[in-house]
N, CA, C and O atoms as a MOPAC input file, in Angstrom:
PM7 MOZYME 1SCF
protein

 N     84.31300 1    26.93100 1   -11.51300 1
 C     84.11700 1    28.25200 1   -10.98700 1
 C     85.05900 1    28.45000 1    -9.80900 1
 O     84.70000 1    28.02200 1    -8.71200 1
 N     86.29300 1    29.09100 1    -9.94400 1
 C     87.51400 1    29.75100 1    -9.10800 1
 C     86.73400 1    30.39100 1    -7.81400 1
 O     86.65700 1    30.02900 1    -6.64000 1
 N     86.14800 1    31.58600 1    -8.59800 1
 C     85.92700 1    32.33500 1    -7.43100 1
 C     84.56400 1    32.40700 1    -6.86600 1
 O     84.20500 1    33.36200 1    -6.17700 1
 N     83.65900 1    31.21700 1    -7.20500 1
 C     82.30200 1    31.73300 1    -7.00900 1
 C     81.13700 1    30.31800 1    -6.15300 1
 O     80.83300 1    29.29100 1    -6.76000 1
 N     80.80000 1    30.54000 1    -5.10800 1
 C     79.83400 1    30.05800 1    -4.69300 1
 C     78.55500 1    29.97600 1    -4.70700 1
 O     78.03100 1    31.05600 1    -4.97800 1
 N     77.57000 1    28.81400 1    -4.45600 1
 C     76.20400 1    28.93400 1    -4.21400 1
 C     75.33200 1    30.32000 1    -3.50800 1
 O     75.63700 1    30.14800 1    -2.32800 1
 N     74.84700 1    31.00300 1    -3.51500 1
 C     73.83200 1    31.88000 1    -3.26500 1
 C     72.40300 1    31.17500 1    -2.74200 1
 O     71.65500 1    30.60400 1    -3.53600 1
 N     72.12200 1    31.28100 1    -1.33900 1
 C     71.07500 1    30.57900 1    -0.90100 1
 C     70.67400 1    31.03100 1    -0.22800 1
 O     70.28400 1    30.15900 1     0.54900 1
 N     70.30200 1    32.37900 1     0.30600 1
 C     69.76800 1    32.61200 1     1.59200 1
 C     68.58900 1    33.54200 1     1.31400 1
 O     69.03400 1    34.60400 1     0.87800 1
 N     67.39600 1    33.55200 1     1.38800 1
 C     66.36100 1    34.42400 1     0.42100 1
 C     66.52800 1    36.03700 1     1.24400 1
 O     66.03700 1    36.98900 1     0.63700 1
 N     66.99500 1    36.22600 1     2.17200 1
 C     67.49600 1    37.57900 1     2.30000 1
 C     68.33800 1    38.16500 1     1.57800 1
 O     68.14500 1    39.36500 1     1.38000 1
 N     69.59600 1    37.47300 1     0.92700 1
 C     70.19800 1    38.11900 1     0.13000 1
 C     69.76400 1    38.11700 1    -1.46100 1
 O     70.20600 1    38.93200 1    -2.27100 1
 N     68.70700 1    36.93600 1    -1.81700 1
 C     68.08900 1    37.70200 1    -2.80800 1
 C     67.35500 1    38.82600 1    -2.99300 1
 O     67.41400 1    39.56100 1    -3.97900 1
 N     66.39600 1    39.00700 1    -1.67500 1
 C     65.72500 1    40.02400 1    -1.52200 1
 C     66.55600 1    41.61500 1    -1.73600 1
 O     66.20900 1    42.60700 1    -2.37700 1
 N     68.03100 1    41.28700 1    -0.72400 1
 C     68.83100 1    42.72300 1    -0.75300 1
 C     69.23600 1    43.17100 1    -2.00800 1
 O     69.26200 1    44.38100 1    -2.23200 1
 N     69.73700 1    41.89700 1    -3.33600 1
 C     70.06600 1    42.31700 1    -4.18800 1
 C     68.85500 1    42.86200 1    -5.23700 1
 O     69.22500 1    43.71700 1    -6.04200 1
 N     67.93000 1    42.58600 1    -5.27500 1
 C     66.22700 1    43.02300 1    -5.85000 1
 C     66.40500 1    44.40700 1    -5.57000 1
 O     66.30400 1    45.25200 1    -6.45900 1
 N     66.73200 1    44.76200 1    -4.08200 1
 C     65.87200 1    46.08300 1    -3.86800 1
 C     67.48500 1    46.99000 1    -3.57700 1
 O     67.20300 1    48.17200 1    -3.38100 1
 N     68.67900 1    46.80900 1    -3.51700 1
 C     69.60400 1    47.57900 1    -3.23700 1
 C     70.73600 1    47.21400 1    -4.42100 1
 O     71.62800 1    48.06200 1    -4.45300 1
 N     70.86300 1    46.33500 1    -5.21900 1
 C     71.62100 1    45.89800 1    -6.40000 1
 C     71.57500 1    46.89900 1    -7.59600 1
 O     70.91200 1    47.90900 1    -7.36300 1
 N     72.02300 1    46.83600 1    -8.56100 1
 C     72.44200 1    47.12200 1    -9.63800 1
 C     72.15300 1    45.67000 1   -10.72400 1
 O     72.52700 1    44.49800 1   -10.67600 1
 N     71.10600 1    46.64500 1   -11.88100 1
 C     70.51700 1    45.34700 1   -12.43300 1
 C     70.89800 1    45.90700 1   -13.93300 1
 O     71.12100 1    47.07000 1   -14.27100 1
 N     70.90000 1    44.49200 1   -14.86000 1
 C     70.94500 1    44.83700 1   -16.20100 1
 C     70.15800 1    43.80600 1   -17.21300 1
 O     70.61800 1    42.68800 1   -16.98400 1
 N     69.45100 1    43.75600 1   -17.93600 1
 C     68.43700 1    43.32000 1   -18.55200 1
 C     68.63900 1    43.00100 1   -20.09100 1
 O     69.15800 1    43.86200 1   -20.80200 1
 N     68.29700 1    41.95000 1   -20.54900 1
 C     68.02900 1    41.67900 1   -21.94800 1
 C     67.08100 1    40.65200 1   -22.27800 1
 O     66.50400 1    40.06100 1   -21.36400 1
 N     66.82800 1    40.33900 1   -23.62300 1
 C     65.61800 1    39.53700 1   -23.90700 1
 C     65.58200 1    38.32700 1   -23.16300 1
 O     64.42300 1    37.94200 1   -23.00700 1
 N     66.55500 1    37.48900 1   -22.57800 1
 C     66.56800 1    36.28000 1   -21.89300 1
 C     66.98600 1    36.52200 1   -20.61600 1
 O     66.74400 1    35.66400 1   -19.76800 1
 N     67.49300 1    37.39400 1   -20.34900 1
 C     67.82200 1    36.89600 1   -18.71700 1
 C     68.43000 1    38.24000 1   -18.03100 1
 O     69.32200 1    38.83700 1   -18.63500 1
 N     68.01500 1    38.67100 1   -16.91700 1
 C     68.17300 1    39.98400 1   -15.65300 1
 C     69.25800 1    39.44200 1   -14.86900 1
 O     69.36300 1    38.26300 1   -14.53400 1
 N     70.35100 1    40.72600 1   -14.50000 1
 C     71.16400 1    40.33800 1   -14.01700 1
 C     71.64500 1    41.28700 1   -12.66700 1
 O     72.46900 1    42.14600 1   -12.98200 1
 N     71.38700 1    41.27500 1   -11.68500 1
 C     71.66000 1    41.74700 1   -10.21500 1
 C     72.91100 1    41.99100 1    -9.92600 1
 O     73.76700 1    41.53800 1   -10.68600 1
 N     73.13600 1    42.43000 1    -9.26300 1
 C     74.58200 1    42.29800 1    -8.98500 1
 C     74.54700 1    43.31200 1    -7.49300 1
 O     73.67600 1    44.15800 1    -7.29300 1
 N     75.75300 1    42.99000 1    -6.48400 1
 C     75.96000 1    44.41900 1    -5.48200 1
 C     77.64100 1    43.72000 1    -4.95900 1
 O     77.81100 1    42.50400 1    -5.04500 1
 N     78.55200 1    44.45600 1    -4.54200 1
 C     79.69700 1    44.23500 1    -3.79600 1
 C     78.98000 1    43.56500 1    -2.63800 1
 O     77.87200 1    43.88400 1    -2.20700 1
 N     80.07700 1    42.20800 1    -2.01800 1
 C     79.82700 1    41.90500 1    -0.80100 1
 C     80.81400 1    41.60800 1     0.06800 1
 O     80.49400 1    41.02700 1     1.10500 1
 N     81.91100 1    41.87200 1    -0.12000 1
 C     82.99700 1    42.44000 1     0.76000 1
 C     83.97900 1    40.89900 1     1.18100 1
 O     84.85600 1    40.85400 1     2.04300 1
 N     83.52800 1    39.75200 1     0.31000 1
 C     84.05700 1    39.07300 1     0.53000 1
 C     85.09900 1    38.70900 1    -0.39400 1
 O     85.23100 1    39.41800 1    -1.39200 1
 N     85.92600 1    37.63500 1    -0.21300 1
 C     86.83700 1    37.13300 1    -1.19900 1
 C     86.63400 1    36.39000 1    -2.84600 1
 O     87.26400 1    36.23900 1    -3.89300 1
 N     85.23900 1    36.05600 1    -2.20300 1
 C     84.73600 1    34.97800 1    -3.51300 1
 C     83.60600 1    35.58000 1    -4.00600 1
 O     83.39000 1    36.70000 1    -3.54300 1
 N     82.60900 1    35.04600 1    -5.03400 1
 C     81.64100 1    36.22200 1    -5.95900 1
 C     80.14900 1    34.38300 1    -5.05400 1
 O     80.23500 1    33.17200 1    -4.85100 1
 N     79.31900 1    35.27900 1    -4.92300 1
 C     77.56200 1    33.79700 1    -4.44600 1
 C     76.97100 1    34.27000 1    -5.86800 1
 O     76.87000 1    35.44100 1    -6.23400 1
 N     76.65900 1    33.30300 1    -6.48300 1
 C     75.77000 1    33.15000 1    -7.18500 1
 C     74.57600 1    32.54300 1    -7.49300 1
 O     74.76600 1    31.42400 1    -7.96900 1
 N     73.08900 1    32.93800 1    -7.38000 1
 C     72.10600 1    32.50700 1    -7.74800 1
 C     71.29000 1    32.32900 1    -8.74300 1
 O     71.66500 1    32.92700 1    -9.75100 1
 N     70.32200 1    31.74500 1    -8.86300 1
 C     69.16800 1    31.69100 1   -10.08300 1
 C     67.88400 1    31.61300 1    -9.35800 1
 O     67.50200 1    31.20000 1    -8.26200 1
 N     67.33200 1    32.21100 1   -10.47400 1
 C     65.54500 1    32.76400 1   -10.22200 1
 C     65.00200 1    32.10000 1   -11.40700 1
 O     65.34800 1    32.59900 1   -12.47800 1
 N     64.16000 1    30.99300 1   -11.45700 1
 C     64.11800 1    30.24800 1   -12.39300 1
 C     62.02700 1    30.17300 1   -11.72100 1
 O     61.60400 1    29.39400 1   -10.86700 1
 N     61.23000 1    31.19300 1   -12.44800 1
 C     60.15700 1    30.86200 1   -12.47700 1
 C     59.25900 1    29.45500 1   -12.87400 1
 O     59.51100 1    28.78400 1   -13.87400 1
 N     58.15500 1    29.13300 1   -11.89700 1
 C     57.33400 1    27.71000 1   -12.45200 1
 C     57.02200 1    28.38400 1   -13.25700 1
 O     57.44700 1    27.65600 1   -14.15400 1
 N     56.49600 1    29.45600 1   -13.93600 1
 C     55.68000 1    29.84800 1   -15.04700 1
 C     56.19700 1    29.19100 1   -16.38500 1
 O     55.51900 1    29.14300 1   -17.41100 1
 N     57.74000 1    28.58700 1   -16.23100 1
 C     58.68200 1    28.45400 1   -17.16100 1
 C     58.71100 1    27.78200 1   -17.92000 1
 O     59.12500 1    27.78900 1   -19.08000 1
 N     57.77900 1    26.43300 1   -16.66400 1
 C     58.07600 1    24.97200 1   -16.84000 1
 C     57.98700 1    24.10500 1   -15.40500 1
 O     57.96500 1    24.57000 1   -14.26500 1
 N     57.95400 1    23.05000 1   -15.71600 1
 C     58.24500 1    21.46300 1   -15.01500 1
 C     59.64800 1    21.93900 1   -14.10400 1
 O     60.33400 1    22.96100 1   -14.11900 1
 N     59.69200 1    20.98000 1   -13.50800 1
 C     61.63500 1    21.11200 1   -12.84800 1
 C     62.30000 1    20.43700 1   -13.64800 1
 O     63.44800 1    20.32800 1   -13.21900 1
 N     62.16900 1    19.96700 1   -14.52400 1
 C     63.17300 1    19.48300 1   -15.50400 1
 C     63.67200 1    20.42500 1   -16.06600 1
 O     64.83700 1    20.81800 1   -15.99500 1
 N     62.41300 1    21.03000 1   -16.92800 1
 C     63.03800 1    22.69700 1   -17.25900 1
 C     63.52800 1    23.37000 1   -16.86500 1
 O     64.42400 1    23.79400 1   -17.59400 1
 N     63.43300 1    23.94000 1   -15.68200 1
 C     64.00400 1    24.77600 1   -14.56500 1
 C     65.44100 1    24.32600 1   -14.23100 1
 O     66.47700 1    24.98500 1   -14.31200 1
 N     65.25200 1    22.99200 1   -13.82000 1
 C     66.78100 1    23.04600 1   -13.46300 1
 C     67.54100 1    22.44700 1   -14.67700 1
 O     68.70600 1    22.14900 1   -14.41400 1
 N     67.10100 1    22.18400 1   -16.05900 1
 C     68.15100 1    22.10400 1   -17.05300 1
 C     68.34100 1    23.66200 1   -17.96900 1
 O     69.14900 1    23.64700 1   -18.89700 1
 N     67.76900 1    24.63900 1   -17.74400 1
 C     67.94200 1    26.06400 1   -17.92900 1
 C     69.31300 1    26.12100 1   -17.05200 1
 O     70.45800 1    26.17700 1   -17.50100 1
 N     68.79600 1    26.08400 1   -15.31300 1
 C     69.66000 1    26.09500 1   -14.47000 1
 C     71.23200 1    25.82600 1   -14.75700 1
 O     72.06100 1    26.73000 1   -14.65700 1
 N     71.55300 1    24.54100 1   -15.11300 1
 C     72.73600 1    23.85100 1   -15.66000 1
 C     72.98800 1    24.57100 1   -16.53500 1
 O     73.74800 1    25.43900 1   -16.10500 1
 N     72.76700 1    24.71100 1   -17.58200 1
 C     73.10100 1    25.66100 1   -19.00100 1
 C     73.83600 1    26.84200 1   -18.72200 1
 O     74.88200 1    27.10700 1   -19.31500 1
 N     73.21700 1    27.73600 1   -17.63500 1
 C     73.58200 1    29.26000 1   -17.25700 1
 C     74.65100 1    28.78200 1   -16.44300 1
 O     75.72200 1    29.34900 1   -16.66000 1
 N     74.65900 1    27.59800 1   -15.27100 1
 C     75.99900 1    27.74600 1   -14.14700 1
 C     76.97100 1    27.24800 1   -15.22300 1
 O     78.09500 1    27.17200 1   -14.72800 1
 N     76.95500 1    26.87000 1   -16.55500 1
 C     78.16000 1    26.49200 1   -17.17500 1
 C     78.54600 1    27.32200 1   -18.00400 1
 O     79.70300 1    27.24000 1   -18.41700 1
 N     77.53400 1    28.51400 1   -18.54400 1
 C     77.69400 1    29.77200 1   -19.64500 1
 C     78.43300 1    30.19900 1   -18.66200 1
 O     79.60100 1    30.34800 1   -19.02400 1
 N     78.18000 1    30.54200 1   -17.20700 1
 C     78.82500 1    31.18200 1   -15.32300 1
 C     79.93000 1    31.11400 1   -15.80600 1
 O     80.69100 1    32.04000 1   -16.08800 1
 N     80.12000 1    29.61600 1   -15.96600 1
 C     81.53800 1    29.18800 1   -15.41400 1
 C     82.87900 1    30.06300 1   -16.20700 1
 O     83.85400 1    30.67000 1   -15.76400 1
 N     82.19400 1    29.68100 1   -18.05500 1
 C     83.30200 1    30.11100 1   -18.48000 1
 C     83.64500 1    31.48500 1   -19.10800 1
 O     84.55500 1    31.76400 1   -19.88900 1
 N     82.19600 1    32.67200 1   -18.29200 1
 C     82.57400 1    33.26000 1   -18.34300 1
 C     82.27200 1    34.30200 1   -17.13600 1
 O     81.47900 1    35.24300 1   -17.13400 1
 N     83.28400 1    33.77800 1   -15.94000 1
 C     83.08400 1    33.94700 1   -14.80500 1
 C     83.46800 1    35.18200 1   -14.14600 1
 O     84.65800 1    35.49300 1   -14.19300 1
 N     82.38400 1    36.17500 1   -13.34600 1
 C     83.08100 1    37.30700 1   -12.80900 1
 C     83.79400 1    37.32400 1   -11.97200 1
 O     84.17800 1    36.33500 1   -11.34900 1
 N     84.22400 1    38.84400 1   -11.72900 1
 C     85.12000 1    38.95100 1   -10.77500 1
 C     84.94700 1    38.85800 1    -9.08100 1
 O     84.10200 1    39.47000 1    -8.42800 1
 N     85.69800 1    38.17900 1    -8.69500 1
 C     85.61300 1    37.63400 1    -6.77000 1
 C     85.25400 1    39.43600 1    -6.26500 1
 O     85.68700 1    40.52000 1    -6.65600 1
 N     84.22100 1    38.99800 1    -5.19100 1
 C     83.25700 1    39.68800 1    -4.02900 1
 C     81.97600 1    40.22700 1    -4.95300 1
 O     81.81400 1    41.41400 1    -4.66600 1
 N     81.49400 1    40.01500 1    -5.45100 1
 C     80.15500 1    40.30200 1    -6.25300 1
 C     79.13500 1    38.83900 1    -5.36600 1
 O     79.39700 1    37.64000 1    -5.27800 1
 N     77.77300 1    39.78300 1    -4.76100 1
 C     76.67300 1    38.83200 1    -5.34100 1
 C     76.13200 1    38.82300 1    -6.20900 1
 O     75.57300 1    39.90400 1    -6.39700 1
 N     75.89300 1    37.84300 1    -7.22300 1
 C     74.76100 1    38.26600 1    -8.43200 1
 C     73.47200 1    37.46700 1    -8.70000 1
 O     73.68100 1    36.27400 1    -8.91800 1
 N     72.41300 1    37.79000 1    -8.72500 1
 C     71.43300 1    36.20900 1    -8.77100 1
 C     71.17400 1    36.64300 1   -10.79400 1
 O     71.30400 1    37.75200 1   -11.31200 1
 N     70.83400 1    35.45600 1   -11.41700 1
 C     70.28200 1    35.93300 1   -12.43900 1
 C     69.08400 1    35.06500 1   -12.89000 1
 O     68.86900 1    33.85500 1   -12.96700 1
 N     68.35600 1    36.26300 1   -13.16900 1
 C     66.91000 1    35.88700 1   -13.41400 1
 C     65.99100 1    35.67100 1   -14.73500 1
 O     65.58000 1    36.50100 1   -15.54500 1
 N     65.79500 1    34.13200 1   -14.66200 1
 C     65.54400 1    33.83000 1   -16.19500 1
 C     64.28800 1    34.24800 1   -16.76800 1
 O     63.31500 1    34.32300 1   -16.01800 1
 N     64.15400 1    34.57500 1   -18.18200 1
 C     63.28000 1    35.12000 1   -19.04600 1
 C     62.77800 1    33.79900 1   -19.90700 1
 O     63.37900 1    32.81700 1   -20.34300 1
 N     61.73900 1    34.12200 1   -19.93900 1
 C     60.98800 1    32.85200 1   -20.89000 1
 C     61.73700 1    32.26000 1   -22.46200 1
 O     61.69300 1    31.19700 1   -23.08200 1
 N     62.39900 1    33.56600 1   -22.66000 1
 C     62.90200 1    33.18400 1   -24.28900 1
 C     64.13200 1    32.40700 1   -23.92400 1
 O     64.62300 1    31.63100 1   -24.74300 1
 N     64.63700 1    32.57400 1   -22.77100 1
 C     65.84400 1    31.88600 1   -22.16700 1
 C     66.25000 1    29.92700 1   -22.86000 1
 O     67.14300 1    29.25100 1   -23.37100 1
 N     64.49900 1    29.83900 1   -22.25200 1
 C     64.51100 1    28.31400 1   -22.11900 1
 C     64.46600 1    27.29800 1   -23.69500 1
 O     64.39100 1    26.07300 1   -23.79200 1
 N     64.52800 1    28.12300 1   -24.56200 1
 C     63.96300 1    27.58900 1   -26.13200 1
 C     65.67700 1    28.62300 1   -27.01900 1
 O     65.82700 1    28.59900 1   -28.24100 1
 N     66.44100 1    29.19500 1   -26.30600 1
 C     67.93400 1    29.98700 1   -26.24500 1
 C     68.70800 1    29.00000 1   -26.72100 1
 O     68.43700 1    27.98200 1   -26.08500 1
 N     69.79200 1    28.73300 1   -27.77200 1
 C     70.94600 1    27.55200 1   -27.68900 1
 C     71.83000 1    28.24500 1   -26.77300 1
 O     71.55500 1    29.19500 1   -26.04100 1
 N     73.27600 1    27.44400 1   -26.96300 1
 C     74.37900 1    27.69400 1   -26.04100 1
 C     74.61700 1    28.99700 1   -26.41300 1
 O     74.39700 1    29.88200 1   -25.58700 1
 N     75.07300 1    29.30500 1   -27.63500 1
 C     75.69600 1    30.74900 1   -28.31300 1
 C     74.98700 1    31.83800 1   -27.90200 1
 O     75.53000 1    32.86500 1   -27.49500 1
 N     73.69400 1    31.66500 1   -27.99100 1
 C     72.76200 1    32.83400 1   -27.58000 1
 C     73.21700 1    33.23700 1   -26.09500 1
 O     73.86300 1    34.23600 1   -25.77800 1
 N     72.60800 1    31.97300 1   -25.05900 1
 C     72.66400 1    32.37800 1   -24.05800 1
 C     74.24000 1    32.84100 1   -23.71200 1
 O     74.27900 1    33.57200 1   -22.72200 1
 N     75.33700 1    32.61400 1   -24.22100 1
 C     76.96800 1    32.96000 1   -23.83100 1
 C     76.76300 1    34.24700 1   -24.00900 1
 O     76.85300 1    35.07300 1   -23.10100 1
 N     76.41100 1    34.56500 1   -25.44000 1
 C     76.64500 1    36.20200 1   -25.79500 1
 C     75.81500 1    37.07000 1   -24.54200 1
 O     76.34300 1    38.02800 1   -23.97600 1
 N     74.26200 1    36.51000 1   -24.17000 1
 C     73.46900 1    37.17300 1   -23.46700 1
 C     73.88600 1    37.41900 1   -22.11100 1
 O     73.23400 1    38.27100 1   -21.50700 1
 N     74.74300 1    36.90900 1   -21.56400 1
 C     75.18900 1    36.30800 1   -20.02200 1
 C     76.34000 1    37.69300 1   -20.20000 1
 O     76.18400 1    38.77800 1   -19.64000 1
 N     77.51800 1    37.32800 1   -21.13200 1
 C     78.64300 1    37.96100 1   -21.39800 1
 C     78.70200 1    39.38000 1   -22.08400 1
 O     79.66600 1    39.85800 1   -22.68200 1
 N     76.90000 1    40.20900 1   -21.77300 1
 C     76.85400 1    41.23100 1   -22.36800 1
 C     76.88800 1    42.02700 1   -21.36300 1
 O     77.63600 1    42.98800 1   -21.18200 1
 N     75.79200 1    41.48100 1   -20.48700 1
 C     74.79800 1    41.75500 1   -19.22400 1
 C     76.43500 1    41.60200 1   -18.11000 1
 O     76.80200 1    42.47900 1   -17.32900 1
 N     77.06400 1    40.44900 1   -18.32200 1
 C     78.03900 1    41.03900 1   -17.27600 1
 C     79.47100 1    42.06400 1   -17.71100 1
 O     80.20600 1    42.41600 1   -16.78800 1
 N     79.72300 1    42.40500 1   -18.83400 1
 C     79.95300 1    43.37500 1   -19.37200 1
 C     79.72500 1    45.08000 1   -18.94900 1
 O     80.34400 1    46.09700 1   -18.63700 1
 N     78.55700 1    44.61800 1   -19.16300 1
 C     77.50300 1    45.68200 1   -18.84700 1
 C     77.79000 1    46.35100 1   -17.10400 1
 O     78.33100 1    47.39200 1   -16.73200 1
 N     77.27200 1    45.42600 1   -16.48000 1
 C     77.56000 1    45.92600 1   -15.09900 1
 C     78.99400 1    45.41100 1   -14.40300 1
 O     79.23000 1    45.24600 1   -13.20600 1
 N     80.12300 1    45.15400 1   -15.89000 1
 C     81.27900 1    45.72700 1   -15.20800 1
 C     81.79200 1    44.55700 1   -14.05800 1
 O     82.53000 1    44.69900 1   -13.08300 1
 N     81.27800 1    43.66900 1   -14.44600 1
 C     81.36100 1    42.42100 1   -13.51700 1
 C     82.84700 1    41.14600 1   -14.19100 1
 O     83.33200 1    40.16800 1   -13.62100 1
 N     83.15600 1    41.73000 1   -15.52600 1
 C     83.95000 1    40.84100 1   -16.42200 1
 C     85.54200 1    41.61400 1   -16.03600 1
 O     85.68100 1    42.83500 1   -15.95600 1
 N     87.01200 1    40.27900 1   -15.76100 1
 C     88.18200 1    40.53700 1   -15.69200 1
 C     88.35900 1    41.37800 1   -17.04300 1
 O     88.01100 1    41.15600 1   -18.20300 1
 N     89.08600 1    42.50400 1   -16.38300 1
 C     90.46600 1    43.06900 1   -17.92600 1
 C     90.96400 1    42.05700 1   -18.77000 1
 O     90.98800 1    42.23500 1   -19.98800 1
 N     91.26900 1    41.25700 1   -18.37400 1
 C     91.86300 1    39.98400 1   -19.19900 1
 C     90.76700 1    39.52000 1   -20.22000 1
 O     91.22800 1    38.93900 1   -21.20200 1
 N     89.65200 1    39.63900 1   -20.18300 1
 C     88.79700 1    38.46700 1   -21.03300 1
 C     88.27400 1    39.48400 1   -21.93400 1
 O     87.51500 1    39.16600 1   -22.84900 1

């Protein structure tokens, strides 16, 4: 990931919840707002309802690598927030689902 860092500060999840731009599908919600910086923070919202932390953070892994290769464009925050059908999702599913949703809100290079 070129342009994109960790997302950790629960204020800026909160800002992107209530002042973001969101887009939705059967597995996974996707936030987004400009943040005026050079590089894009990225987070995950990975409910216990989900699962164990095994689950959680091997969902986790899956999505920062669907992220990676298909990575938005620098100064975006985005957190994305997983859906239950997410976790039982193969790779293909979740790529197309990730690469619709950032499509969608316009978050994907001209190039790709």
């Amino acid at each position: 990931m070129l342009h994109t860092v960790s997302l950790k500060e629960n204020s800026a999840f909160r800002r992107l919840y209530h002042r973001g731009t969101s887009a939705a599908n059967r597995w996974l919600v996707v936030y987004c707002r400009r943040n005026g910086l050079k590089v894009s923070r990225l987070g995950f919202t990975v409910s216990t309802k989900l699962g164990h932390a095994v689950v959680r953070n091997r969902i986790r892994r899956r999505l920062r690598e669907v992220y990676r290769l298909n990575e938005a464009k620098p100064g975006y925050d985005i957190v994305i927030v997983v859906r239950s059908a997410a976790i039982e999702a193969d790779h293909a599913t979740l790529t197309k689902a990730l690469a619709s949703l950032l499509r969608r809100l316009e978050l994907t290079e001209a190039s790709q």
